[in-house]
N, C-alpha and C positions, 0 to 999 in steps of 0.2 A: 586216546582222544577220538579216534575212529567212531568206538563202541560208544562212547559219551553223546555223540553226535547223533550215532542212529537212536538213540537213544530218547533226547529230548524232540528229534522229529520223528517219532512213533506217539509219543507221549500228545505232539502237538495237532498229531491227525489223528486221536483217539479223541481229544480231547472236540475238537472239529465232529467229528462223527456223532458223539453222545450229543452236542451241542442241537446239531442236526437232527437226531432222532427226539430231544425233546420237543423241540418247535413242530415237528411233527404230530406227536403224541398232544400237544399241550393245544393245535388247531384246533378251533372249533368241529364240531361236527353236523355237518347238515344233513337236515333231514327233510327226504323229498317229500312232498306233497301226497297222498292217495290217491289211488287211480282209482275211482268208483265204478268204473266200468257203469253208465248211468244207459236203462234202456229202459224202455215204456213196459209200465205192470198192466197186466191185464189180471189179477185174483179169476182163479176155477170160479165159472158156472156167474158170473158177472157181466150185465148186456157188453157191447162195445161203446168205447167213448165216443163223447160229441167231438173231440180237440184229438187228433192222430199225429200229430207235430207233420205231415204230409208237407208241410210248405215251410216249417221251421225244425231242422233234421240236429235231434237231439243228441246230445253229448257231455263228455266230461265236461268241456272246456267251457260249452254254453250254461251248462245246471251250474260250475262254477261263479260264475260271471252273476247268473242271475242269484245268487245266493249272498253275493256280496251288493248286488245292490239291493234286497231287500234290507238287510239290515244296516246300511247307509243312510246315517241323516241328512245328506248331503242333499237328500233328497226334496227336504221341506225349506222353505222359507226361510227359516233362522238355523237351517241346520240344529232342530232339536229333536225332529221325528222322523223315522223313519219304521219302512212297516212294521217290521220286527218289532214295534213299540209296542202298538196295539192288537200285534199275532202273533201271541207267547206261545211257542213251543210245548214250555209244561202245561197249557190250557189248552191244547189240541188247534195251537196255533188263534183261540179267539182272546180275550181281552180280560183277564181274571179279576174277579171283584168289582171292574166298571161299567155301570150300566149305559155309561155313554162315555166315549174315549176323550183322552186330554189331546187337543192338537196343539197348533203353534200360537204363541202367546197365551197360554193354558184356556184356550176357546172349547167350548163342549160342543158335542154333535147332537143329532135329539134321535140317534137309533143305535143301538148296540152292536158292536161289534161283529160279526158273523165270522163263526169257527171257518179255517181253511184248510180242507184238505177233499181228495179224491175230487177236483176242480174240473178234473178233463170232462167228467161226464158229466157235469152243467150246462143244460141249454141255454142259461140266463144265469146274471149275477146282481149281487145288493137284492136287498129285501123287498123290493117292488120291482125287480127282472131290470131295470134302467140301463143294464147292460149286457150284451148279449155276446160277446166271443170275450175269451180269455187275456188274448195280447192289446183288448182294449181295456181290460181290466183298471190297470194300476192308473190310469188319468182319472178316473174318478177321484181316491184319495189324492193324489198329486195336487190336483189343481183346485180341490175344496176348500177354500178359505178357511173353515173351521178343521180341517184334519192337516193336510203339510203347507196349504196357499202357497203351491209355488207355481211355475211354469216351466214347461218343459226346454224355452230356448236358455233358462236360466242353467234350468238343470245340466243340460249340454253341455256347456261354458264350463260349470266349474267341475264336471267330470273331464273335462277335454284337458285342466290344464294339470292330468295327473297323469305321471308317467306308468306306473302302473295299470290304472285303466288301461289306456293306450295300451298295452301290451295284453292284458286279460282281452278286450275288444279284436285285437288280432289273433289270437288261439282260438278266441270261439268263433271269428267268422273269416278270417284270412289276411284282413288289414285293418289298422286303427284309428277305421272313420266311426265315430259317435254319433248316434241320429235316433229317434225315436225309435222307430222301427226298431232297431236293433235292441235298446235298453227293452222297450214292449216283449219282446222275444226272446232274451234271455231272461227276464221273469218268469216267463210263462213257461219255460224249459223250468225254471226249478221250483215255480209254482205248482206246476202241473206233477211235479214227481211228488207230491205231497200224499201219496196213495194210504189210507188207514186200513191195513185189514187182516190183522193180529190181534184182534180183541179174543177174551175167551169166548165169547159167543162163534166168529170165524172159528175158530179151534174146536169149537162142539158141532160146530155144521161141518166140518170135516174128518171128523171121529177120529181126531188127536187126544192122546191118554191127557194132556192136561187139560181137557173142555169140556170134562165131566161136570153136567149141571149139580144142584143141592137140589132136592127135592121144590125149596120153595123158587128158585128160577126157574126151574121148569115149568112150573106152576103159571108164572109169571111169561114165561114164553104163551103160553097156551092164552093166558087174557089175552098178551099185545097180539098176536092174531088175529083174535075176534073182535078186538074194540080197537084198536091201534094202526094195525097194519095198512088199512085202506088209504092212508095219507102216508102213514110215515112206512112206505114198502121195504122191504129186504129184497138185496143185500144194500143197497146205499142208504134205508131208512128215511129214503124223503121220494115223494113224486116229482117233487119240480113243482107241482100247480102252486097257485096263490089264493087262499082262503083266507075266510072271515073265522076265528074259532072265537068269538065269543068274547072278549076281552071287552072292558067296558071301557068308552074313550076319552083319551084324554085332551082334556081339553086345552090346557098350557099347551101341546106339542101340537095338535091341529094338523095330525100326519094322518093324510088321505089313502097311505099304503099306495097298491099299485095304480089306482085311479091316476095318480102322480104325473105316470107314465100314457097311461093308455088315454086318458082325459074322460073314461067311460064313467057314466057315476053306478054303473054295476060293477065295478072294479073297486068300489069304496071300500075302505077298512080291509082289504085283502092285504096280505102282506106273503110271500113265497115262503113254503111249508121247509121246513130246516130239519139237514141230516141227525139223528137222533147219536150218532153216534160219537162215541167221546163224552156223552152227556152229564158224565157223572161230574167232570171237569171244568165246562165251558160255563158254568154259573157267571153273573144272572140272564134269565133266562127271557123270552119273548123280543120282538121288533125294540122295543125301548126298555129293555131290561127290568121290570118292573118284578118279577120275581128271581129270588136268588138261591133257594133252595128246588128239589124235587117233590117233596111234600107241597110245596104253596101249587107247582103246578097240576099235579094229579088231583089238588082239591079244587083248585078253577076244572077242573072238566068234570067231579063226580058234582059239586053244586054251585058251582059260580061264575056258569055261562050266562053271558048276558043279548037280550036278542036282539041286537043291535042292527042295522041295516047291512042285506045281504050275508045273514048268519048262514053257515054252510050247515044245508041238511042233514047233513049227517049227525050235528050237535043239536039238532032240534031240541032234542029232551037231556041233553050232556050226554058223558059218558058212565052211567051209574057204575059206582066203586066202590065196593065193602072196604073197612080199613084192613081185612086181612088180603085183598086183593090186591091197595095201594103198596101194602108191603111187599110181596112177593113181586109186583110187577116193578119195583121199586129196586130188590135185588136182581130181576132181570134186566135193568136198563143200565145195571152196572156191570154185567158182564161186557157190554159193547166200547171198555173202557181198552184202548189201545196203548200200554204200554212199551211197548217196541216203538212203534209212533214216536211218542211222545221223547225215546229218549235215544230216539238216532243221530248218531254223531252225523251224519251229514247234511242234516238240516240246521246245526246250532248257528250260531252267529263267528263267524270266521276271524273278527278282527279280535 
């Protein structure tokens, strides 16, 4: 009877333990988060930025933060847009296919999207410089009627009554008060880490085995030198200035370019010279998207500048282009394509 006894109370704390180790085994498994280890890029032989985060001190918690509200519709009006909408990743972060982006209530803009990346070293932003520091950035689309029409005390409110916020807003700044500032700033933290500079061409400017040119990019290097480089400089492939290149105007859109801004009427039809890089991606191309491939544009500068008021001198006579030059220079503006960029897990959309 004894042995009976020990018997079914072995059986009944075996049966206990198995019990035990399957609820164990059968738990879920969580899995933490990445630690991106997130610190300011500076690319070899590249000037220093305008934006040093000096007053907004970068980090996991803040590039987190602002990663999740770029891609938050919460942001717009109806909660239907948010940046991520019209800064697709696969398009080097600009607006694929749309020559002017869908905002809320499917409203249209009357300028193209502009590609987003390596932001820090922007002394101005939007296509007639209308804004000049980074963490003022995102009120422009916010508050544009035709892009998300919202406002920011709205925004506040319905980021405030999320408890997650709340907790993300205290990892990246120490407590979970929500206020402009702070959303402006965690943008601009994962804004700013937007850095493109893994294209083959970067890989051939630093005599890496795979940045070996073809004959006819090189080729193409050597035109965009002579006829190209003087607006569109390397390494970031834009000056920053605002010129007139020739575009004939339209007259439906009646956009003054940087005049806008400046209220100069020497500033007419200027519009802020855009990084070439990614190019092969960010179709359509120009201020109001008007071309969509890279042939329509290389034939607007070899014969269909137009001399419209305040043509930049430099296009006095265009930029003449044999078609075997459009091509070669054609496969060089496709080395500047950043596939690393484009397919970094730490820029996707989080939710």
């Amino acid at each position: 009877m004894k042995n009976l006894s020990k018997y079914i109370t072995l059986c009944i704390c075996s049966a206990i333990l198995f019990n035990a180790c399957k609820k164990k085994e059968d738990a879920p498994i969580v899995v933490e988060p990445p630690i991106y280890s997130i610190t300011p890029i500076i690319p070899s032989g590249w000037p220093q930025p305008v934006y040093n985060y000096a007053s907004n001190t970068l980090s996991d918690a803040g590039f987190k933060l602002g990663r999740k509200l770029f891609y938050d519709v919460r942001l717009s009006s109806d909660n239907s847009i948010s940046c991520g909408s019209c800064h697709q990743q696969f398009a080097g972060f600009a607006n694929s296919a749309h020559g002017f982006s869908h905002g809320v209530n499917n409203t249209l803009g009357t300028r193209n999207a502009p590609a987003l990346f390596n932001l820090n070293w922007h002394p101005s932003f939007m296509w007639d410089g209308g804004v000049n520091h980074i963490e003022v950035l995102p009120l422009a689309p916010i508050t544009n009627p035709v892009e998300m029409g919202e406002n920011m005390n709205s925004v506040i409110a319905k980021l405030s009554t999320d408890n997650a916020y709340r907790q993300l807003f205290t990892d990246a700044f120490g407590d979970n008060t929500i206020n402009s500032q702070r959303i402006f700033r965690a943008l601009a933290q994962f804004q700013g880490m937007l850095v493109s500079y893994n294209s083959k061409y970067d890989k051939h400017a630093r005599g890496e085995s795979d940045g070996v040119f073809t004959t006819s990019e090189e080729t193409g290097l050597t035109i965009f030198t002579a006829k190209c480089a003087s607006c569109h400089t390397p390494p970031l492939f834009t000056d920053f200035s605002f010129r007139n290149n020739g575009l004939s105007y339209n007259t439906a859109l009646k956009d003054s370019g940087r005049a806008k801004v400046t209220g100069l009427t020497t500033d007419s039809h200027k519009f802020k010279v855009p990084s070439l890089r990614n190019i092969n991606v960010t179709a359509p191309y120009m201020h109001d998207g008007r071309f969509t491939s890279l042939a329509q544009c290389l034939n607007h500068y070899a014969t269909g500048v137009q001399h419209t008021q305040n043509l930049d001198t430099l296009l006095t006579n265009g930029i003449p282009l044999t078609a075997q030059d459009q091509l070669d220079l054609t496969n060089f503006l496709k080395t500047l394509t950043d596939n690393v960029f484009m397919k970094d897990e730490r820029f996707k959309d989080p939710n």
